[in-house]
C-alpha positions as a Markdown table, in Angstrom:
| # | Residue | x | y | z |
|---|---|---|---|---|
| 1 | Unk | -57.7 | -12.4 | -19.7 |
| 2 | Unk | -55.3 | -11.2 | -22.1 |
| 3 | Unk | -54.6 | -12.9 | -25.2 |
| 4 | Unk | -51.3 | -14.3 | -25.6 |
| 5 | Unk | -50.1 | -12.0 | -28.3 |
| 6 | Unk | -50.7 | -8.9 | -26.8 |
| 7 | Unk | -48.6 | -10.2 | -23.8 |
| 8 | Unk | -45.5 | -11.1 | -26.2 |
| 9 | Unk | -46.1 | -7.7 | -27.4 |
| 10 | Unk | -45.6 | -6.4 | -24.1 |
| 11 | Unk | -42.6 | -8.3 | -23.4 |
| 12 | Unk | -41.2 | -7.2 | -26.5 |
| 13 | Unk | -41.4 | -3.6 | -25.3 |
| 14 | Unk | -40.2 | -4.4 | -21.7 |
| 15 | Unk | -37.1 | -5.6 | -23.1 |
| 16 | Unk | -36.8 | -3.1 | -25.4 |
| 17 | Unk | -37.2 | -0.1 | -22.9 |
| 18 | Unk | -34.8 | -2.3 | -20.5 |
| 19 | Unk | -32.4 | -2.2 | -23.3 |
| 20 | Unk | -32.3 | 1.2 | -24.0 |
| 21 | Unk | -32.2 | 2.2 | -20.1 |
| 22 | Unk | -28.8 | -0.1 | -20.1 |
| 23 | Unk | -27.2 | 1.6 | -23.0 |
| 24 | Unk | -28.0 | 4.9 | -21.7 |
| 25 | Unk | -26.1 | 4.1 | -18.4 |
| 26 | Unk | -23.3 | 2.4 | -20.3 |
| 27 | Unk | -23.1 | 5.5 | -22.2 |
| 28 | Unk | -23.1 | 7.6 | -18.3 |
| 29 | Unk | -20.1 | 5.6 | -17.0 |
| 30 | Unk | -17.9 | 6.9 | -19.6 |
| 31 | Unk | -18.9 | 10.0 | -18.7 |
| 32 | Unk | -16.8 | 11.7 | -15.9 |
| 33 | Unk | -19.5 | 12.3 | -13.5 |
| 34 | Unk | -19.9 | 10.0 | -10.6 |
| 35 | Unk | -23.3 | 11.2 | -9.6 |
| 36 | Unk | -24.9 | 10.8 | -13.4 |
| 37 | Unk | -24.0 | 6.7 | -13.0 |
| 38 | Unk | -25.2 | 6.2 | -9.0 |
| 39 | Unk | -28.7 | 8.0 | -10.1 |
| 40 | Unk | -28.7 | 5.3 | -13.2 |
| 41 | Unk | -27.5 | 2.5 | -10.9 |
| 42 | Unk | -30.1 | 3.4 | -8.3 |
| 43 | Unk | -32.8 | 4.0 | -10.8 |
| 44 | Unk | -32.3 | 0.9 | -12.1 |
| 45 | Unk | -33.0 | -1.3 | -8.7 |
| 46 | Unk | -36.5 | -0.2 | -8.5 |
């Protein structure tokens, strides 16, 4: 078993990466490429 605050650690850096991985595919859609933002969009489902 994990201790508890190793495991809010981890969901700190979950989020984190999750957050990132959002602004980089906000930052794709204002690019004019239509295959960068379906690879993000995909990318993100898994």
């Amino acid at each position: 078993m994990r201790s508890r605050g190793s495991l809010v650690e981890e969901e700190k850096v979950r989020s984190h990466l999750w957050l990132h991985r959002r602004e980089d595919a906000i930052g794709y859609a204002h690019r004019p490429t239509s295959g960068n933002i379906s690879s993000i969009l995909s990318h993100d489902r898994k």
